[in-house]
Every structure is written in C-alpha cells, then in structure tokens.
C-alpha positions as CSV (number, residue, x, y, z in Angstrom):
1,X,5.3,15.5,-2.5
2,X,2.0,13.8,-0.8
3,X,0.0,17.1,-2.3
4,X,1.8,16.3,-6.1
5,X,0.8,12.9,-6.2
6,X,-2.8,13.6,-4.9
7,X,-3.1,16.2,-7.4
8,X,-1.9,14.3,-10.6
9,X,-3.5,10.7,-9.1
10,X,-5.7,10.5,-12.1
11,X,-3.6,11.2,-14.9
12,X,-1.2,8.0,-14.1
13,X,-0.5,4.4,-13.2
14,X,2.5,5.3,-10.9
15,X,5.1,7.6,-9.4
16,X,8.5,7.9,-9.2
17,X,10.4,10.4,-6.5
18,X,13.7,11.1,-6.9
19,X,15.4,12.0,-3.4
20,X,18.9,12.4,-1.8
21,X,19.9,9.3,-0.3
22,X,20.8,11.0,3.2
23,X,17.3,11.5,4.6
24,X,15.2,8.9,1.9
25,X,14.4,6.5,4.0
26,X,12.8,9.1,6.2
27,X,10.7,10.7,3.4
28,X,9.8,7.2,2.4
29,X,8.2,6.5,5.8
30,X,6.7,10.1,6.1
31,X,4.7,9.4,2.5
32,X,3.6,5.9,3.6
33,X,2.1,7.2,6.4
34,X,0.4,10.4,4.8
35,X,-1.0,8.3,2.2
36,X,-4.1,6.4,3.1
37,X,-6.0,3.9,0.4
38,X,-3.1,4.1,-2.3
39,X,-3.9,1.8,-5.2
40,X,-1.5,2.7,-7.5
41,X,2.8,2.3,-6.8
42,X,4.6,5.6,-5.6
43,X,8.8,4.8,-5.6
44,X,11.4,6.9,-4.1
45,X,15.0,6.5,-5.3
46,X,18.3,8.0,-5.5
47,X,22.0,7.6,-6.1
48,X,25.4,7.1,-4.0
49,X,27.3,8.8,-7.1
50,X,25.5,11.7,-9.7
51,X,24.5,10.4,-12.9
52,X,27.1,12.3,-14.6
53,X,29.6,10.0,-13.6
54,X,31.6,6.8,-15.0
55,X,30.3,4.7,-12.3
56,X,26.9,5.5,-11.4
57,X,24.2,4.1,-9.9
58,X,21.6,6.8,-11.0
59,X,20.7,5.0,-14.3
60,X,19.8,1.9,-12.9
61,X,18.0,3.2,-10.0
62,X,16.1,5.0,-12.0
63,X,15.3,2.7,-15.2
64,X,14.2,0.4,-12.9
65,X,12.0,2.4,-10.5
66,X,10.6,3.7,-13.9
67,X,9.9,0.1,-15.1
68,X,8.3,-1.4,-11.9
69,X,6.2,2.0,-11.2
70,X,5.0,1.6,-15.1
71,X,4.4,-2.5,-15.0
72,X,3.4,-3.9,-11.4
73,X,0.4,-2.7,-9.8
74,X,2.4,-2.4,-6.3
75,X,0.0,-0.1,-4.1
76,X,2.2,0.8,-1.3
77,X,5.2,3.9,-1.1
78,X,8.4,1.9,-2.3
79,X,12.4,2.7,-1.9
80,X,13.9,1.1,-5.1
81,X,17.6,1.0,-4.5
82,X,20.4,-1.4,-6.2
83,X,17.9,-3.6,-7.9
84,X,15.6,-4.1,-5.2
85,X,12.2,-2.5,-4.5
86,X,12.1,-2.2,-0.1
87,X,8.8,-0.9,1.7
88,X,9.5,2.1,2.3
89,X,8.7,2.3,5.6
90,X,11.0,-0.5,6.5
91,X,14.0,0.6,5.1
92,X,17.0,2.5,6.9
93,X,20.5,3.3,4.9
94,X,23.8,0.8,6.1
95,X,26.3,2.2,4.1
96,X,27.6,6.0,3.1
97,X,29.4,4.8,0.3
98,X,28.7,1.3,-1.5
99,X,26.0,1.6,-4.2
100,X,23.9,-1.1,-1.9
101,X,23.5,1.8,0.9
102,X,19.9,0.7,1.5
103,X,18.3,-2.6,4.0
104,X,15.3,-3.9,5.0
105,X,16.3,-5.8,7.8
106,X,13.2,-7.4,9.1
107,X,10.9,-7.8,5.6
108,X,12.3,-9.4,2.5
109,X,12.2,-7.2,-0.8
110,X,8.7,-6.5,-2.5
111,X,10.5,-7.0,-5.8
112,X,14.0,-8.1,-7.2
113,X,15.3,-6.8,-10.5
114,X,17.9,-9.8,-11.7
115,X,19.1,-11.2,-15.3
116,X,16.0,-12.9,-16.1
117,X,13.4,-10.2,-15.2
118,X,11.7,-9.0,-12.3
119,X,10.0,-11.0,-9.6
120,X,7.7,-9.6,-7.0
121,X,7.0,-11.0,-3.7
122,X,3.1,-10.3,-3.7
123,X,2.3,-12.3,-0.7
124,X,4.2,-9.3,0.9
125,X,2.6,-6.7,-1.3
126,X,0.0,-4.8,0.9
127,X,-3.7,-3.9,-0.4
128,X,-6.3,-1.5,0.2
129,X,-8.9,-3.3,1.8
130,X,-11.5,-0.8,2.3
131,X,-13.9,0.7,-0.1
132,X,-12.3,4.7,-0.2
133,X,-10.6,6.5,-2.7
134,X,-6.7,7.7,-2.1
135,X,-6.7,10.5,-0.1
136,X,-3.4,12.3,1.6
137,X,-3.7,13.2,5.5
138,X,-4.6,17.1,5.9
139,X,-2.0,17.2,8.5
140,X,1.6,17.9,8.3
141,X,4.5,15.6,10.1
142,X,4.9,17.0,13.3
143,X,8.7,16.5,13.6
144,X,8.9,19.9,15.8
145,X,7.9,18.0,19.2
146,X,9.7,15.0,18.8
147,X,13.0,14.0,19.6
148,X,15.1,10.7,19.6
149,X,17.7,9.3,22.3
150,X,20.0,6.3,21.8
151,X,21.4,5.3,25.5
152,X,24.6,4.1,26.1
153,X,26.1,2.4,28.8
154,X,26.3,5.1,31.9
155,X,23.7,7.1,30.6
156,X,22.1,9.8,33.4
157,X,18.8,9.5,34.1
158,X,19.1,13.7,34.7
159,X,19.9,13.9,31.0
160,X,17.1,11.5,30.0
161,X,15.0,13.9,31.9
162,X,16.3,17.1,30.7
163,X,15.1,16.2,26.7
164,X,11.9,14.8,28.2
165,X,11.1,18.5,30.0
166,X,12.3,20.0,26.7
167,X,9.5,22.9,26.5
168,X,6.8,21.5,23.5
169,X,7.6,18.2,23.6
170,X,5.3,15.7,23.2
171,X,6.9,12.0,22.0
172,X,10.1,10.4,22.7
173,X,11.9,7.5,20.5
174,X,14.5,5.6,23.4
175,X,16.5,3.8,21.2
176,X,17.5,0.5,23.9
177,X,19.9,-2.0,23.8
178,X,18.5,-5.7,22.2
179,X,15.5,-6.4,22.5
180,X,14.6,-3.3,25.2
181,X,16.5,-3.3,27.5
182,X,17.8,0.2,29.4
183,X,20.6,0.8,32.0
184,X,20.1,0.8,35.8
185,X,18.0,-2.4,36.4
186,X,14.6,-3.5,36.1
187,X,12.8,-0.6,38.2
188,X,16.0,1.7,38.0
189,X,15.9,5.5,38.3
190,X,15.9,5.6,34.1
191,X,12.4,3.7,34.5
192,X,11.0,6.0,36.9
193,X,12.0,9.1,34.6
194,X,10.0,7.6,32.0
195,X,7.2,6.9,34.1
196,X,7.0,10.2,35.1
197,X,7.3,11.6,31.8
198,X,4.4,9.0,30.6
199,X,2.3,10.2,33.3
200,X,2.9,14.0,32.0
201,X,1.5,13.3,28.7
202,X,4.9,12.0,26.7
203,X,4.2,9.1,24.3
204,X,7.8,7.4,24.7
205,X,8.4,4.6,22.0
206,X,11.0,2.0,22.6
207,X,12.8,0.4,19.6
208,X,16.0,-1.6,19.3
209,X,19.7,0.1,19.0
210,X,20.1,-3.4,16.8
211,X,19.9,-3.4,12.9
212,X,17.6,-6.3,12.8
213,X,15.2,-8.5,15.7
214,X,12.2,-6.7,17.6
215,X,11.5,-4.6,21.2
216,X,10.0,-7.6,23.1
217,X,9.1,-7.8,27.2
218,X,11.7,-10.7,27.4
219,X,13.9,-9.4,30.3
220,X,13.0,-7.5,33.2
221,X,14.1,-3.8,32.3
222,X,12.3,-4.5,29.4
223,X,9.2,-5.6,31.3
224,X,9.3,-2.4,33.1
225,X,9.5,0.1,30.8
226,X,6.4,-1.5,29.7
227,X,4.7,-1.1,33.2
228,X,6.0,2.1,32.7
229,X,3.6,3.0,29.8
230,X,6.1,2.6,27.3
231,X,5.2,1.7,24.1
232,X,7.3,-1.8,23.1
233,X,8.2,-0.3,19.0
234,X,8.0,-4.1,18.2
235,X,10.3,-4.4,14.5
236,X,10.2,-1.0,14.0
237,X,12.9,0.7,12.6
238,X,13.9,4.1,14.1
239,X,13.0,6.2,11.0
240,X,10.0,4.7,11.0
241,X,8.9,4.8,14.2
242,X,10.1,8.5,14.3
243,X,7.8,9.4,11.0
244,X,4.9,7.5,12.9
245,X,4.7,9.1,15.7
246,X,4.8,12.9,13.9
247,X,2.0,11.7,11.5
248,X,-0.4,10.2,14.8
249,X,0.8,13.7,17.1
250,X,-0.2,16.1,13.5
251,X,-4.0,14.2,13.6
252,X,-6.6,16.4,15.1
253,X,-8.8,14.8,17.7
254,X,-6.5,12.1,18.8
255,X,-6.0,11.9,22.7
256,X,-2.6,10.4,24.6
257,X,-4.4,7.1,24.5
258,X,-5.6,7.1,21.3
259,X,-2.2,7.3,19.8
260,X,-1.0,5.1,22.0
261,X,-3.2,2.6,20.2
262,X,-2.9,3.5,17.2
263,X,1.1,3.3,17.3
264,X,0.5,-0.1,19.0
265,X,-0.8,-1.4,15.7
266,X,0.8,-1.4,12.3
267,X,-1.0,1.3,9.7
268,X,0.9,0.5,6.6
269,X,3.1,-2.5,7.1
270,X,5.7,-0.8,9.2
271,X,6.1,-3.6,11.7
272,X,5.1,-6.8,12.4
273,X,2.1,-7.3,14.7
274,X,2.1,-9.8,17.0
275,X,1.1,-13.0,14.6
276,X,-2.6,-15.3,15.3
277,X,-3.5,-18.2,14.0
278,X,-4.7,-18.2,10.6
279,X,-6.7,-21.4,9.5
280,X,-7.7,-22.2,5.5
281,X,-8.8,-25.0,3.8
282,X,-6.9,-28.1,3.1
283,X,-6.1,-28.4,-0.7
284,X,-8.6,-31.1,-1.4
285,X,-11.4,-28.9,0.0
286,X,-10.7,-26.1,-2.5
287,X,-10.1,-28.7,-5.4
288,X,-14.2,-29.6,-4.3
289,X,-15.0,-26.2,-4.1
290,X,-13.4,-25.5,-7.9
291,X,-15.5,-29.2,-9.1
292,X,-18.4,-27.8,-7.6
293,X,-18.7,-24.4,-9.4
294,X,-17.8,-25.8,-12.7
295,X,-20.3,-27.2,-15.3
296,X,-20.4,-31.1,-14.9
297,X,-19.0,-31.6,-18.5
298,X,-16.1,-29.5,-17.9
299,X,-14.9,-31.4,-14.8
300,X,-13.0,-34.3,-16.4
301,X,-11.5,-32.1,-19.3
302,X,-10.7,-29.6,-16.0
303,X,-9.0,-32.2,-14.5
304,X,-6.5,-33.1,-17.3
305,X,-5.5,-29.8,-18.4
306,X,-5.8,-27.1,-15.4
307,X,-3.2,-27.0,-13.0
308,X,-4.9,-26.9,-9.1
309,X,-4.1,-22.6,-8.9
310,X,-6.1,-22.7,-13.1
311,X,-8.8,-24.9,-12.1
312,X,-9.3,-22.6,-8.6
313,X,-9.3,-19.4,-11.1
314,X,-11.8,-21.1,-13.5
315,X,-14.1,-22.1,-10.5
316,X,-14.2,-18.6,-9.0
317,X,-14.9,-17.4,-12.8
318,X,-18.1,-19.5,-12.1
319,X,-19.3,-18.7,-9.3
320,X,-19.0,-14.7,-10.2
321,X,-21.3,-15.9,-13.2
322,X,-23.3,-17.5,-11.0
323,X,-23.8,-14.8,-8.6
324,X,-22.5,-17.7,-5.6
325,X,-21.1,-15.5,-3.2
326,X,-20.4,-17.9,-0.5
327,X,-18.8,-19.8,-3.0
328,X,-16.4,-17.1,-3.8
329,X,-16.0,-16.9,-0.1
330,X,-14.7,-20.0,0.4
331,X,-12.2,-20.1,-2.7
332,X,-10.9,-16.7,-1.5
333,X,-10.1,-18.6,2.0
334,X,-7.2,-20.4,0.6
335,X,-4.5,-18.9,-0.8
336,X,-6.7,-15.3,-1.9
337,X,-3.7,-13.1,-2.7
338,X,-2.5,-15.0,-5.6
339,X,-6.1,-15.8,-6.7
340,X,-6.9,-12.0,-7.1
341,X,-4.1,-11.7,-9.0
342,X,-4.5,-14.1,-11.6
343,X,-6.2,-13.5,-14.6
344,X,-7.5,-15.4,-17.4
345,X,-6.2,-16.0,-21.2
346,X,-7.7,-12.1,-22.0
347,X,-6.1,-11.0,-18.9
348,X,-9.2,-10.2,-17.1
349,X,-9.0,-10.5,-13.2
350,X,-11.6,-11.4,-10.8
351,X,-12.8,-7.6,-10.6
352,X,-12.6,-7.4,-14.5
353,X,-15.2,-10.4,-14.2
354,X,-17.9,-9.4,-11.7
355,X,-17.7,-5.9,-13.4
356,X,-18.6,-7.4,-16.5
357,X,-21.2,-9.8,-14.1
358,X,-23.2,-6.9,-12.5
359,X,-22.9,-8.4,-9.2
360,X,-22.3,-5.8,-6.8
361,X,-21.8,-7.9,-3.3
362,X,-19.6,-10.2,-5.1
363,X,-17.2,-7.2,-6.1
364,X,-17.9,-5.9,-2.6
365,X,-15.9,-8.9,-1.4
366,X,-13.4,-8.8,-3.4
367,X,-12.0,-5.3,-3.0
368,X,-12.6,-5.8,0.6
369,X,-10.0,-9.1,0.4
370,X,-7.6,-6.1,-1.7
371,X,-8.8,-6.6,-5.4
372,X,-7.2,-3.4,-7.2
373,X,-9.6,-1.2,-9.3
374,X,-6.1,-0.7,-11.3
375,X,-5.5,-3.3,-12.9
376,X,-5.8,-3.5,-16.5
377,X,-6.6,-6.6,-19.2
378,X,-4.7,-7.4,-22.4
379,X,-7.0,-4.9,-23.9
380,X,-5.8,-1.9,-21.5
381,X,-8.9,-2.1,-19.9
382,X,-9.9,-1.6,-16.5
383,X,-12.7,-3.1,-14.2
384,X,-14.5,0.6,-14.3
385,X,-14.4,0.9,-18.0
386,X,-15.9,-2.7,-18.4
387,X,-18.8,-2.2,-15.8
388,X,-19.5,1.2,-17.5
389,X,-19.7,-0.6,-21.0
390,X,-21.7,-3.4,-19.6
391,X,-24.3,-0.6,-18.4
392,X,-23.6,-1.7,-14.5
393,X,-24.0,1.6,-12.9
394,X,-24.1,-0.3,-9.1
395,X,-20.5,-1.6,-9.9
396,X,-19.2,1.4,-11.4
397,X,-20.6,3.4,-8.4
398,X,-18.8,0.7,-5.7
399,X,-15.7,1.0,-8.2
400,X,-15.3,4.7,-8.3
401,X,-16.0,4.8,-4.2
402,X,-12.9,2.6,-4.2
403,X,-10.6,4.8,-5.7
404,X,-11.0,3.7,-9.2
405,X,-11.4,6.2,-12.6
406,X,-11.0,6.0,-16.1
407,X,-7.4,6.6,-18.3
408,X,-7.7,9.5,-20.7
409,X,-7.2,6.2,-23.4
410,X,-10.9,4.9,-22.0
411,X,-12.6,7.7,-22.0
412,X,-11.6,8.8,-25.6
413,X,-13.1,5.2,-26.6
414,X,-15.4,4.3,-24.6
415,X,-19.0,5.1,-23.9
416,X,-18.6,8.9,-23.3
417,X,-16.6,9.2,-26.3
418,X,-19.1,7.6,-28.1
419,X,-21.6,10.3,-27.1
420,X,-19.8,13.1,-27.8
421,X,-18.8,12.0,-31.5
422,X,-23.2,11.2,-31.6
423,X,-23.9,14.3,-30.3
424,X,-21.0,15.8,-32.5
425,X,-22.9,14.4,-35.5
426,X,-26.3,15.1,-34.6
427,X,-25.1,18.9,-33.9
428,X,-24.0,18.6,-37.7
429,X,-27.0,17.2,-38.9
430,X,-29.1,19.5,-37.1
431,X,-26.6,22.6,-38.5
432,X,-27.3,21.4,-41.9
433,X,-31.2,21.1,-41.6
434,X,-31.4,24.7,-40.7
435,X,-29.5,25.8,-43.3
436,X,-31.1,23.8,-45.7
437,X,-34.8,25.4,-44.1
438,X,-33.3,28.5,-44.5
439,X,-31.9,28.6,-48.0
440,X,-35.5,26.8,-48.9
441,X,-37.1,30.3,-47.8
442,X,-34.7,32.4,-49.4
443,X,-35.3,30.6,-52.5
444,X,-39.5,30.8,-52.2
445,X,-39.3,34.8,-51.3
C-alpha cells in the first residue's frame, strides 16, 4: 500500500484505502510510520456491514473519506470511521458490532463530518517541517520478532520468561495494569525477568491494559520497570506501539539504544511527549507587529475593517513583500498554524505569496514552521506553479526539495505548455519555409 501511494504521489491530491475493519487500525499505524514527509492526506476506512446491505455504513464511510481526502490538505495517514477522521496511529477498534467501532481515546478527532459541513481541528493537524520530499521507508514492518503480553493478576514470571527466550525475538509490548504497574511488587521476580531480558538485547515497551490515560513512573512497580530499562509507552496505544517498534527493529543501522531513543520520542503524533513550556507573544505585541509592517495610510482603515487574525495575515503579506524576515518571525510566533493557513481574498497562502515574492529564506521559514507546498488558490494554483511563472528558479528549487510538483492541469497551462505549443508552431513555420524553398526550386529548374 506504502509502495502504491509512492508510486502514484504525483498524479493526486489524496488517497483513500479501503480496509477490513478487524486489523485497520493496525495498518493505519504501520503506514504512518512508513511514510516520512507526507504532504498530501492518505485515509483508510471500512465498514461494520457490506455496502450491499439495507443498513450500511460503507456509503458514508466512504463519501466522506472521498470528500475530506479531495478538499482538506490533511498531511498525515487518517482512519475515517462514522463521521469522524482519527489519526491513524491513535486509533484502536471498541466495538465488533456498532457502526461507531472506531476511538481515539487520548487525541480528539482531526475532523468531524456533521449537518452543517465539515470542521477540522488544524491545531491538531501535524506538518512536515523539514525541507524533503515524501519518501516510504525501504524497510518492511518487522512483525516476525515481536510479540505482545497482557498480564493478569497471578501471572508467572517463568511464562513472562519463556516468550522473552522465544528463539528471534527481539521486542516485547507488556501490556500493565493503570498507569504501569506489574504484579509481584516494586523489585518482584516479574521485574528482574525483564531486566534480564533488557540486558540480553530485548527492547520491552510498557503501555497501559486501560482504554484511555498514559504509562507514567507514578507508583513503585512502575518506577522499577523503568530502572529496569523499560521503556514507559507513555499514551500509546497497543497497536501503535506494536507497529512502532517493527518499523524502528526493520531500520538498518539502528543499535538497542538507538531505538530505544527513538521509540522514547513521538515520530508521527503517536503519543504525547512529555509537554514544555511554550511562550508567544501577548496579543497587543502582534497587533504592533501587524501596525508596523503595514503602510502608514492603511493603519487606521486596518483598524476599522480587519479583524486582529485579517490584520495579522495582511501584516505578514507585508513583510514577505518586504523581504522582513524577522518580521515574519515574530508574527509566525503567535498563533503560526492558523496564520499559515489562511489566505487572502484570491486564496493565496503565505507560500503562494513569497513564491510570487522571490524571497527564498523567507519561504525557507515557512515550510520549516509546516507551510504545505499543496495547497492550491482560487485559481487551482499552487505555490510551485506561481514561482515558476514568476521566473523564481531559487523558490521553485527550495519548493520542489520539499516535496512539491506540478498537476497535469499546470503543466498543460503553464510555462512548459507554453513552450511546446511555441516550439509546436515554430516546427510548423519552419516545415512550411522548406517546402516553400523547395517548391521555389522545382519551379526555377
């Protein structure tokens, strides 16, 4: 599936899966993971009951994965199920029967389908932030060599050490009661299994047996599973952290430690890192900021008839004119997710602006704050079309490293299509000329 959508990338704005419901949530995970820089939306969805019958959920599923995947420039792997559009990588299925089978416990919706359209939840929408194109991992999921274990209440620790000396493997998900705890105490003989199989190479990942809450080091057993070198799984859900760790053990190079790193950190939004804080500026300092970049005699008619987030937009407008990239800086400071997604009265986003501009560490900024190269205008147009039309070969060049090309639409009208109808004309002209030449000196002989 990860191959597929690499291979057809270029040829359209999103992707929609459809998948059995019993292991979705699984191949969800597994794609979110696979797929580094995605810029464009790639939805998984099924059905409780086939489409064939009276009541079905097949038909809504699908319309609406079809309808968010072909609207909303949602970069991350998505399970659309009973109106609502999950990360993928969050989800986990609740019920075998009713047409809501599907949860994110511990991350709202990205999106909610309802009787007055659709709203999306983009301060939870995830971004590239790096300058690559979409690539898919050359490695496959290395299910083979790991294996999960949900304790229960007089669990043996012989058992627990019996899957752990299973021949190949090489990670363990413990599924532990609350918030991580295990049987048998805070330095029981369950503990000292894992230790040992820690100290043997075994990346052991510990995750909650609850639907919802996090793995945390509150309690002592906890605490020493920790000590023990295992990994607290934080939010995770099991599928998740199951997918995880077969996409770190399938990556060539990576030592024990380096996955145990790796895993400690969230890669696509799979869990929720332990939160810093996170300072911006007050309001009134972004209203100077927006006065500042603005001509003086727009600032009073500004004032009247932008609202703060308007007058913000038009300010950064400015100051990509202007080529003032601390300026843009410090607008992007406050609230930059929803100012990189608004656009002006042509539809033209920040990107579609310092394309036209020609400032290339301006639009170095902003895809590094998660600008999309995808998005289009009212025109259909996208930020690479409008940098090659402007003749801004540095942008189009920083553009295309970030993932970005031209629709078949934009290049049958744009600049290339332009040459080729020149070229198709001065072919004809020139065809004519020689003939002409040549029936001139059949005429003289």
């Amino acid at each position: 599936m990860a191959a597929c959508v690499l291979e057809n990338y270029h040829l359209f704005d999103g992707f929609v899966i459809l998948h059995g419901t019993d292991s979705l949530a699984y191949t969800a995970s597994a794609l979110s993971f696979l797929m580094t820089n995605l810029g464009k939306p790639v939805i998984l969805t099924g059905s409780q009951a086939p489409i064939f019958a009276l009541q079905s959920d097949a038909v809504d599923n699908l319309l609406g994965s079809l309808i968010i995947a072909g609207t909303f420039v949602i970069p991350e792997v998505g399970l659309f199920f009973h109106h609502k559009l999950y990360r993928g990588n969050r989800t986990t299925k609740v019920s075998s029967a009713a047409f809501e089978a599907f949860a994110s416990p511990n991350l709202d919706p990205l999106a909610q389908v309802n009787g007055l359209g659709i709203t999306v939840n983009w301060g939870l929408v995830l971004r590239p932030t790096c300058i690559a194109e979409f690539a898919v991992s050359p490695g496959e999921m290395d299910t083979a060599h790991v294996a999960c274990l949900r304790v229960f209440p007089g669990i043996q620790p012989d058992m627990v050490d019996a899957v752990l000396r299973q021949p190949g493997l090489r990670g363990l998900i413990l599924e532990t009661f609350g918030m991580g705890n295990v049987p048998g105490g805070a330095d029981g003989p369950l503990t000292r299994v894992m230790r040992d199989a820690v100290q043997r190479g075994v990346v052991v990942v510990n995750v909650s047996q609850c639907v919802s809450g996090f793995v945390s080091p509150v309690y002592a057993p906890g605490t020493q599973l920790g000590r023990a070198g295992v990994i607290f799984g934080l939010d995770l859900t099991p599928e998740a952290a199951l997918t995880k760790l077969s996409y770190l053990l399938a990556q060539p190079g990576l030592s024990t430690a380096d996955i145990t790193a790796q895993f400690s950190r969230s890669l696509r939004g799979e869990m929720t890192e332990i939160a810093h804080p996170t300072f911006s500026h007050p309001p009134d300092a972004v209203a100077a900021a927006a006065a500042a970049a603005a001509p003086e005699d727009t600032h009073a008619a500004a004032s009247r008839l932008l609202t703060a987030a308007e007058a913000t937009f038009t300010a950064l407008g400015y100051a990509i004119q202007n080529g003032q990239l601390s300026l843009v800086q410090q607008l992007l400071q406050g609230d930059g997710v929803q100012l990189l997604k608004t656009a002006d009265y042509a539809g033209n986003t920040a990107l579609h602006l310092a394309a036209v501009s020609g400032n290339a560490p301006i639009m170095r900024l902003l895809l590094q704050q998660g600008a999309s190269v995808h998005e289009r205008n009212r025109a259909d147009n996208s930020p690479l079309f409008l940098a090659t039309l402007s003749g801004n070969e540095h942008c189009a060049d920083l553009l295309r490293s970030a993932g970005a090309h031209l629709s078949m639409e934009e290049i049958e009208r744009g600049p290339l299509a332009k040459y080729r109808r020149d070229k198709v004309s001065r072919d004809k002209a020139s065809r004519h000329k020689r003939g002409k030449a040549s029936r001139d000196k059949i005429s003289s002989s």
